[in-house]
C-alpha positions as CSV (number, residue, x, y, z in Angstrom):
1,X,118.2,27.9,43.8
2,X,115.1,27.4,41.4
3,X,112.6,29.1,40.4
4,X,110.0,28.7,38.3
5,X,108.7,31.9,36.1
6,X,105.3,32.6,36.3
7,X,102.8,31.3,33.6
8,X,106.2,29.8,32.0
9,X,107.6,26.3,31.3
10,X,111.3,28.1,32.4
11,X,113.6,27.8,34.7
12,X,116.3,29.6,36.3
13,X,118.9,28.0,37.8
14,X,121.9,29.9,39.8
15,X,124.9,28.1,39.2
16,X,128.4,29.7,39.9
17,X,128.6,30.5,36.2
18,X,125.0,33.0,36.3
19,X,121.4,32.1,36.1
20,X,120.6,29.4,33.6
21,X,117.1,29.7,32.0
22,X,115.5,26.3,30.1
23,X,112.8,24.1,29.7
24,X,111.1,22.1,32.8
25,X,113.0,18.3,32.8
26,X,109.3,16.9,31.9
27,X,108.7,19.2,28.7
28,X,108.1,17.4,25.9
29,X,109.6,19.8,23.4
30,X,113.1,19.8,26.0
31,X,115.9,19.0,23.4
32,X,117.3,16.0,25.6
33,X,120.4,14.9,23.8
34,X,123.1,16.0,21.9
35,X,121.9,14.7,18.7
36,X,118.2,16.4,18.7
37,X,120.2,19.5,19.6
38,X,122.4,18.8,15.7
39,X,118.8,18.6,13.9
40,X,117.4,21.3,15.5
41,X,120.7,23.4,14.6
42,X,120.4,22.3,11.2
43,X,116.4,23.1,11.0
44,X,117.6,27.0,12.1
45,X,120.6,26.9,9.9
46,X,122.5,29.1,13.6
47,X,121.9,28.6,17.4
48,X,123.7,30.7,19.7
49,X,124.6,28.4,22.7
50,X,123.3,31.0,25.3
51,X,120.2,33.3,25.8
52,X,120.8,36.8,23.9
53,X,118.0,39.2,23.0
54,X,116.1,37.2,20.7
55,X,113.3,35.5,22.5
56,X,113.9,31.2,22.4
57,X,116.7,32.3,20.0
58,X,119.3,29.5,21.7
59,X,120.2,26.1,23.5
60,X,120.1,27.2,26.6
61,X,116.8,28.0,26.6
62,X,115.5,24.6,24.7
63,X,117.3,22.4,27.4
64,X,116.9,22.0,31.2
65,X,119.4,24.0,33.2
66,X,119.9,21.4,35.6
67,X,122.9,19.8,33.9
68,X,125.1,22.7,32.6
69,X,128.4,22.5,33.7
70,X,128.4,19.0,35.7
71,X,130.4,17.0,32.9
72,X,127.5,14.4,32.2
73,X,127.6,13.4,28.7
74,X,124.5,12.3,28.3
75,X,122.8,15.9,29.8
76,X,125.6,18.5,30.1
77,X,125.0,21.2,27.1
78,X,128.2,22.4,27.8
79,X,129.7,18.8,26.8
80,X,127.7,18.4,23.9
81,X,129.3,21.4,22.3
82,X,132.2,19.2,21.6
83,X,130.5,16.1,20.8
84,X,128.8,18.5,18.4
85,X,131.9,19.5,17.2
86,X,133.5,16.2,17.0
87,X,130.6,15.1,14.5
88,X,130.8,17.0,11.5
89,X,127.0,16.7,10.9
90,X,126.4,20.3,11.8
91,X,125.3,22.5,8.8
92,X,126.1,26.1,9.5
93,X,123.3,28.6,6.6
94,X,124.5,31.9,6.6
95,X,122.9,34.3,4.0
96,X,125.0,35.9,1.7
97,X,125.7,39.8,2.8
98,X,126.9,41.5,-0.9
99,X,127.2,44.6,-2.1
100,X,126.7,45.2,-6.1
């Protein structure tokens, strides 16, 4: 089942694993493939794979839920997690957390 959000460009998506949220398939800011997901994990230095309480704050929400958990390469999220991995071009920035 879909639904769209009211005044939103999000989706909602009930798949057996909960409701995915996302972008509309025909938004042109919709990260599409693995590789813009790596730049824009490297241009937020951290991106949490699934929605958590910071508003746009993760992948799930930049990518259509359409495709989560069907084993596509080219549009599964899911999948790209390991393609990710697999690349080493991830650059993790965590700030420093010291005590002087």
């Amino acid at each position: 089942m879909i639904n769209r959000l009211k005044g939103e460009k999000i989706w909602r998506v009930n798949r057996a694993h909960g409701i995915m949220q996302g972008m509309d398939w025909d938004n042109l800011r919709r990260i599409k493939t693995y590789r813009e997901l790596i730049s824009f994990i490297n241009e937020t230095g951290f991106l949490p794979l699934f929605k958590n309480e910071i508003e746009r704050f993760s992948a799930e929400e930049h990518v259509s839920p359409l495709y989560w958990w069907t084993g596509e390469q080219k549009q599964d999220p899911w999948v790209w997690r390991e393609l990710i991995a697999g690349t080493g071009e991830v650059r993790l920035h965590f700030p420093c957390i010291c005590s002087k």
